[in-house]
LUMSE-663663 format. One record per residue (C-alpha): x, y, z; residue number from 1. Coordinates in steps of 0.5 Angstrom, whole numbers, plus 500, padded with zeros to 3 digits. Layout:
r u:X | v:Y | w:Z | pos:NUM
...
% end
This chain:
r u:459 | v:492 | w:492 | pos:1
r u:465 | v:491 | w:487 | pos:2
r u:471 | v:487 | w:489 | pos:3
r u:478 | v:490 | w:489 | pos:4
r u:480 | v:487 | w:482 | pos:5
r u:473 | v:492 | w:480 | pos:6
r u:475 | v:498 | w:484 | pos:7
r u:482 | v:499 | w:481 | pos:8
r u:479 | v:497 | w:475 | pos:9
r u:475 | v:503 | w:475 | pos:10
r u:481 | v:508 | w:478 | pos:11
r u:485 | v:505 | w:472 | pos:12
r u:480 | v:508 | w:467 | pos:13
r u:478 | v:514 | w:471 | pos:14
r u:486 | v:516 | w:472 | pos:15
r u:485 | v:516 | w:479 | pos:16
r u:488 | v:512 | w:485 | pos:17
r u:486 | v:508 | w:490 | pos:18
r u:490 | v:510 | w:498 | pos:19
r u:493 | v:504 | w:501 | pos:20
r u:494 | v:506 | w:508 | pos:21
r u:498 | v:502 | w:513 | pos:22
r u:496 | v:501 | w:521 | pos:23
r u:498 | v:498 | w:527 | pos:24
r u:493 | v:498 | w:532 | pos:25
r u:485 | v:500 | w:532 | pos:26
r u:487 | v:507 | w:532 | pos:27
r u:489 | v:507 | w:526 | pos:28
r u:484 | v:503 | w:523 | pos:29
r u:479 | v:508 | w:526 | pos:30
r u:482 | v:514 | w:522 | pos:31
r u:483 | v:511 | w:516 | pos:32
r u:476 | v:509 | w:516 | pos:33
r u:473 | v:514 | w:518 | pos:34
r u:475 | v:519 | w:512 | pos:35
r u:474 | v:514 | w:507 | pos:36
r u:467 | v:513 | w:509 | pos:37
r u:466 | v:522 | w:509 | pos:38
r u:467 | v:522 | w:502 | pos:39
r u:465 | v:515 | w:501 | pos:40
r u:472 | v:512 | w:498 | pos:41
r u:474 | v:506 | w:497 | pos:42
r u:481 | v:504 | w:501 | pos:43
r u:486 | v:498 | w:502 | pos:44
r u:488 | v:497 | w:509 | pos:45
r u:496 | v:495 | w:508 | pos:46
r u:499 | v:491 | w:513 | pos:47
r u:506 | v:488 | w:513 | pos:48
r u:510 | v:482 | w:516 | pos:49
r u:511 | v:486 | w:522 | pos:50
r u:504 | v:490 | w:523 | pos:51
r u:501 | v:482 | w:523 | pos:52
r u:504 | v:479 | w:528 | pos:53
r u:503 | v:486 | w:533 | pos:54
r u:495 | v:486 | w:531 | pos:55
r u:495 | v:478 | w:529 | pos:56
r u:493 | v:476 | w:521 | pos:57
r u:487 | v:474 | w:522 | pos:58
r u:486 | v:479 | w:527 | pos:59
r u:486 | v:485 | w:522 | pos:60
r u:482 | v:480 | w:517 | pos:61
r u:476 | v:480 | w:521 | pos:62
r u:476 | v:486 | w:523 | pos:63
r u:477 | v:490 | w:516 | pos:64
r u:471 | v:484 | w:513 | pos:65
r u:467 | v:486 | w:520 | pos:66
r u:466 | v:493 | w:517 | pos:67
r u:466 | v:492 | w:510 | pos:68
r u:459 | v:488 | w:512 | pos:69
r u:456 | v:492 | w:516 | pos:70
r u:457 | v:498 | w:513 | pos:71
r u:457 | v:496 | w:506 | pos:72
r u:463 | v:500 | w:504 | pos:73
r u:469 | v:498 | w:499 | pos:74
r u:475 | v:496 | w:504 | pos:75
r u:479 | v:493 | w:503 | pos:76
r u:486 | v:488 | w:506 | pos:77
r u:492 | v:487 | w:503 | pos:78
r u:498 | v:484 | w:505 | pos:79
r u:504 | v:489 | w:504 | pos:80
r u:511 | v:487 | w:504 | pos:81
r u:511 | v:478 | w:505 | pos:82
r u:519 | v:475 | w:504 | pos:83
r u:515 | v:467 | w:505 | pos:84
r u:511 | v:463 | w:501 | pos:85
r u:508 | v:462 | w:508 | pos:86
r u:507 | v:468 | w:510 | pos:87
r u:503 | v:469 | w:503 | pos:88
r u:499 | v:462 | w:505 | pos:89
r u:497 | v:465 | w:512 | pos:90
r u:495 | v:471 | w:509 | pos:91
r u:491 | v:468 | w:503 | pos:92
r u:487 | v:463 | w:509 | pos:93
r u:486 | v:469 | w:513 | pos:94
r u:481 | v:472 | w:507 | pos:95
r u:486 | v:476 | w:505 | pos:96
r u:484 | v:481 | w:499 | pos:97
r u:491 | v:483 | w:496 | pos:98
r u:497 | v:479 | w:498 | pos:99
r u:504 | v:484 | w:496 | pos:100
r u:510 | v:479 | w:495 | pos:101
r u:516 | v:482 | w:496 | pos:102
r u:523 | v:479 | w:492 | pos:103
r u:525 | v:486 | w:490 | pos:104
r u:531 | v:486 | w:492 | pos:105
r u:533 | v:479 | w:489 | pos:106
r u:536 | v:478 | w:481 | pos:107
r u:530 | v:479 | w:476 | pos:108
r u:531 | v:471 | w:475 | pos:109
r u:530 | v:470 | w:483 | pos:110
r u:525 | v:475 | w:482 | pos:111
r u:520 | v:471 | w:477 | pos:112
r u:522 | v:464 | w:480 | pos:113
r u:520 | v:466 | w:487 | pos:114
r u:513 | v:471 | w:485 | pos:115
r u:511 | v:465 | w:480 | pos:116
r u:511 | v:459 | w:486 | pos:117
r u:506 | v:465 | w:490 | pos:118
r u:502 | v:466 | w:483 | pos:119
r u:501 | v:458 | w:482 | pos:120
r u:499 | v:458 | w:490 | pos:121
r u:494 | v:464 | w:489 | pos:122
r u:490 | v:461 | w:483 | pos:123
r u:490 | v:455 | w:485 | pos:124
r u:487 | v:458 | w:492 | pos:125
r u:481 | v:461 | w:488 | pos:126
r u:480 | v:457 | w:484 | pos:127
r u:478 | v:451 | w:489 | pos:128
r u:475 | v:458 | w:494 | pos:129
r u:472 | v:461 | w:488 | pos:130
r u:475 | v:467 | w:491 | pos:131
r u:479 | v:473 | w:487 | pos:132
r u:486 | v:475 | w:492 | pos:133
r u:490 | v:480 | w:488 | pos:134
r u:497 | v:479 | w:488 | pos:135
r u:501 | v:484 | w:486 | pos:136
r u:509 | v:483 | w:485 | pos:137
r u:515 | v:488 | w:486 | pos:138
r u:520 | v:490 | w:481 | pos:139
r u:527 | v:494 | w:484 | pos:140
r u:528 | v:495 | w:491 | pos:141
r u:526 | v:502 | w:494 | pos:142
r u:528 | v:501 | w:502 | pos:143
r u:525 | v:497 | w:508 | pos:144
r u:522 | v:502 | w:513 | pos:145
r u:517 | v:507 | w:514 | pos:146
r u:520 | v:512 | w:518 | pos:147
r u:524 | v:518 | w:519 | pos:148
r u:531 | v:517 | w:515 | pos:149
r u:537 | v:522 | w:515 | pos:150
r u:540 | v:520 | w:508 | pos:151
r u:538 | v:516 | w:503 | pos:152
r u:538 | v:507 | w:505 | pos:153
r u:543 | v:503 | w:503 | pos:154
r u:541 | v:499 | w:496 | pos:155
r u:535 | v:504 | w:495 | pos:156
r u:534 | v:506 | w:487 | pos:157
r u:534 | v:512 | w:486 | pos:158
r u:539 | v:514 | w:480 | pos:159
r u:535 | v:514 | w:473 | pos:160
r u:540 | v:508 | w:472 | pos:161
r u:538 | v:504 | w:477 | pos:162
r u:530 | v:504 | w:477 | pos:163
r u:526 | v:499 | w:474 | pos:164
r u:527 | v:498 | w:467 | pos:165
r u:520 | v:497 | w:463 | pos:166
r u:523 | v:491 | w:458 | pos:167
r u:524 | v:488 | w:465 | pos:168
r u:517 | v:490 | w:467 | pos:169
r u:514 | v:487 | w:461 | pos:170
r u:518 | v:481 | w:462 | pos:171
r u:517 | v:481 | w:469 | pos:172
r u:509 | v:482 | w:469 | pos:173
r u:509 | v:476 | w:463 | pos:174
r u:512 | v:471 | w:466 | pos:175
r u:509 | v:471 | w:473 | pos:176
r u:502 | v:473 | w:472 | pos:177
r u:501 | v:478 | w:477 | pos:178
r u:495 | v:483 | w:478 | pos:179
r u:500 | v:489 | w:478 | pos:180
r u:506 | v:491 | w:480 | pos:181
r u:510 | v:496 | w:484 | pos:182
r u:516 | v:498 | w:480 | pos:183
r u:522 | v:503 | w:483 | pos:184
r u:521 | v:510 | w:480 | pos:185
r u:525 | v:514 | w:484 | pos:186
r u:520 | v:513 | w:491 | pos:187
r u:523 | v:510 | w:497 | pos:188
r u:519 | v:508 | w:504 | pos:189
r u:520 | v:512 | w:510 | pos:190
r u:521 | v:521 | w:510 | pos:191
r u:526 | v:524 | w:510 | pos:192
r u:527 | v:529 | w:517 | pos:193
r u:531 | v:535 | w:513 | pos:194
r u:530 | v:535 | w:506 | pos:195
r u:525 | v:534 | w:499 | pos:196
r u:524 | v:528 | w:498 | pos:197
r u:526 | v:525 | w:491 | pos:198
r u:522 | v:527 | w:485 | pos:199
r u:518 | v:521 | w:481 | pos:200
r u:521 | v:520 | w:474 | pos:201
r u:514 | v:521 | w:471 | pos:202
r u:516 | v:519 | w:464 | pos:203
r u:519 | v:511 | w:467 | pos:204
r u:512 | v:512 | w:470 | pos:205
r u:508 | v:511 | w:463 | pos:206
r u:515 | v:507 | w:460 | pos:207
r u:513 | v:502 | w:465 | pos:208
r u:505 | v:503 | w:464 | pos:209
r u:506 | v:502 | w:457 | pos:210
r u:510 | v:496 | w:457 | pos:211
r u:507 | v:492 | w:463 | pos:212
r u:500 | v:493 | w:462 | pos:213
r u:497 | v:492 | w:468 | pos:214
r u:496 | v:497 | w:475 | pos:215
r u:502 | v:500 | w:478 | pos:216
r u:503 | v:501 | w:485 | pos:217
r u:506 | v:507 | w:488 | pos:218
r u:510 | v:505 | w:495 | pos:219
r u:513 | v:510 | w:500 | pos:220
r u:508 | v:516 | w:498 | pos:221
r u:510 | v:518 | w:505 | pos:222
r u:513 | v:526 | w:504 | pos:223
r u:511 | v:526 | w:496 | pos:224
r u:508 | v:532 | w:493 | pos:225
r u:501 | v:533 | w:491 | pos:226
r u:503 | v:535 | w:485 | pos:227
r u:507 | v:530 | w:484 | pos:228
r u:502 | v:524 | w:486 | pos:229
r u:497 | v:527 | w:479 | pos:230
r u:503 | v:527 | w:475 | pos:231
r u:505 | v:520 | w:477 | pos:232
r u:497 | v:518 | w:477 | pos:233
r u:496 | v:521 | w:470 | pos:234
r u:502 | v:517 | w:468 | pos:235
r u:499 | v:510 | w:470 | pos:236
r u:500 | v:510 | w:478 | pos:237
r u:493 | v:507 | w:480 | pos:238
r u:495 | v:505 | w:488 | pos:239
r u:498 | v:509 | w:493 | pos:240
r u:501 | v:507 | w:499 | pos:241
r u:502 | v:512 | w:505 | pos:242
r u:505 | v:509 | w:512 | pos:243
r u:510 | v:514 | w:515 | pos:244
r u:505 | v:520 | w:515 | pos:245
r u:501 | v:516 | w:518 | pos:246
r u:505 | v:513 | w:524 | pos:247
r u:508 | v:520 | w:525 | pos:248
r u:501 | v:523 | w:526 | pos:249
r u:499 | v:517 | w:530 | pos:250
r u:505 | v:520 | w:535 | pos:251
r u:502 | v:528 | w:533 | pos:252
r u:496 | v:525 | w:536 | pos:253
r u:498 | v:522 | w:543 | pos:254
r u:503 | v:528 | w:544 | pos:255
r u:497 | v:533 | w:544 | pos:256
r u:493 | v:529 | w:548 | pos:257
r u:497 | v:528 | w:554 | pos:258
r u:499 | v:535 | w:552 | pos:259
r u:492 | v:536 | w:554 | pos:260
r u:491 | v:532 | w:560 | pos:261
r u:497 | v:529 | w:563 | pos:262
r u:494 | v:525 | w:568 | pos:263
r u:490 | v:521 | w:564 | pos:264
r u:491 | v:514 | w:563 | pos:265
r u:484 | v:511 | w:560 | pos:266
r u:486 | v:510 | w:553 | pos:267
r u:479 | v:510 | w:549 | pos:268
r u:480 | v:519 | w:552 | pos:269
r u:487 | v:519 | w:550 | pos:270
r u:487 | v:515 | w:543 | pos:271
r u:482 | v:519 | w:539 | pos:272
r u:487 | v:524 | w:538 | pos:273
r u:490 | v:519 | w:534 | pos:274
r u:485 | v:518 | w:530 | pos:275
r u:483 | v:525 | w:528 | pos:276
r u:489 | v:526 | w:526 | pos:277
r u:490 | v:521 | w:523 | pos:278
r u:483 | v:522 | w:519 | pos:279
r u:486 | v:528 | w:517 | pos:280
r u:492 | v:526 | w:513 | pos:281
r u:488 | v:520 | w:509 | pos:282
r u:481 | v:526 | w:508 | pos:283
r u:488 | v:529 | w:505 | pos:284
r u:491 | v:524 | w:501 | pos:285
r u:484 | v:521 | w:498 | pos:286
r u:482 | v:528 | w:496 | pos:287
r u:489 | v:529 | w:492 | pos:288
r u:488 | v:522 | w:489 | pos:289
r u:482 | v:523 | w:487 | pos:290
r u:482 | v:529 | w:485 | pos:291
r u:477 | v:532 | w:489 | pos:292
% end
């Protein structure tokens, strides 16, 4: 089975992209996992701080490593959105594949400093494991939450001048040493509840491909158009991250069930409604990002 570093290696070449999905409970993982293995895919599972402390960090790690080998199929785990060291230590231990330190909000210079003590703990890490974790390292801040937004949050970038400039990239990625990066090109966490999400800025896409020279990652994919993901995977984009769809589909799911049986209260009869639901909007997603 080819690892991550593999994976998306190959996605790079053959101008695709990898889904990043986000889960908080086995439902979601269930989903996720099943519309992977339908057209045999590869997938990340994403959790962040907040989901790891609800499911347990070591936790998710068995669970994901327990249906990679059993089921042989390449999924894999990644750390989405950790603030600490610490947090990147307990991830990395867990078994952890990828590990997302997130400073973007900081300056470019705290940025670096910080993402540079993560990198040096990693290496030494696999160098002594002999294992490979990823770290992929964000440039530009693009909000906090996947959820339902009614206007634009505070802070997010989505002015041209605001998004992350590729000489920066550049910097960025040749001080620190990240496997990949999440630039600020005009995406945002969470959906809005009444109106188009931002257009990517395509061509900033390719400047920052072309200037850093490593994957780039697409967060808050959430809301974003088909057309819009392959115009932003031929630009350069080789993961994507998708988490407020599928919440709002975890909820579509559980609405239709007790819909239907309002007095049920055994949840392994309620939550596969969740799940297919959730199944489908990956089985969407990983046929846009792969061109299927």
């Amino acid at each position: 089975m080819m690892s991550l570093r593999e994976v998306i290696k190959d996605a790079e070449s053959r101008h695709v992209a990898i889904g990043h999905f986000n889960v908080s409970d086995l439902a979601a993982l269930k989903g996720i996992f099943l519309a992977a293995r339908e057209i045999n895919i590869p997938i990340i599972i994403g959790v962040s701080e907040g989901e790891r402390e609800f499911i347990g960090t070591r936790q998710v790690a068995d669970l994901v490593k327990s249906l990679r080998n059993e089921f042989d199929f390449p999924i894999f785990l990644n750390a989405d959105h950790t603030h600490s060291l610490d947090k990147i230590k307990e991830a990395v231990k867990a078994g952890f594949n990828a590990v997302l330190f997130d400073a973007g909000q900081k300056s470019l210079e705290e940025n670096i400093q910080l993402t540079k003590e993560v990198i040096n703990f990693v290496k030494s890490y696999n160098a002594s494991q002999k294992t490979d974790v990823l770290v992929e390292g964000e440039l530009g801040y693009i909000g906090g939450g996947s959820v339902i937004l009614e206007r634009i949050p505070e802070g997010v970038t989505i002015k041209k001048e605001d998004l992350t400039q590729p000489e920066e990239a550049k910097r960025f990625v040749l001080e620190t040493g990240i496997d990949f990066l999440a630039p600020a090109v005009g995406n945002l966490h969470g959906m809005f509840a009444d109106a188009p999400d931002p257009n990517l800025d395509i061509e900033r896409i390719r400047e920052i491909k072309e200037a850093a020279g490593v994957p780039l990652v697409l967060h808050g994919g959430s809301g974003i158009s088909g057309d819009q993901f392959k115009l932003a995977i031929g630009a350069g984009i080789s993961v994507i991250h998708i988490n407020t769809e599928l919440r709002v589909a975890w909820k579509r799911g559980l609405d239709l069930a007790f819909l239907s049986h309002p007095n049920e209260i055994v949840p392994y009869k309620i939550l596969p409604e969740a799940v297919h639901e959730i199944e489908k909007v990956v089985l969407d997603k990983l046929r846009i990002f792969n061109n299927l």
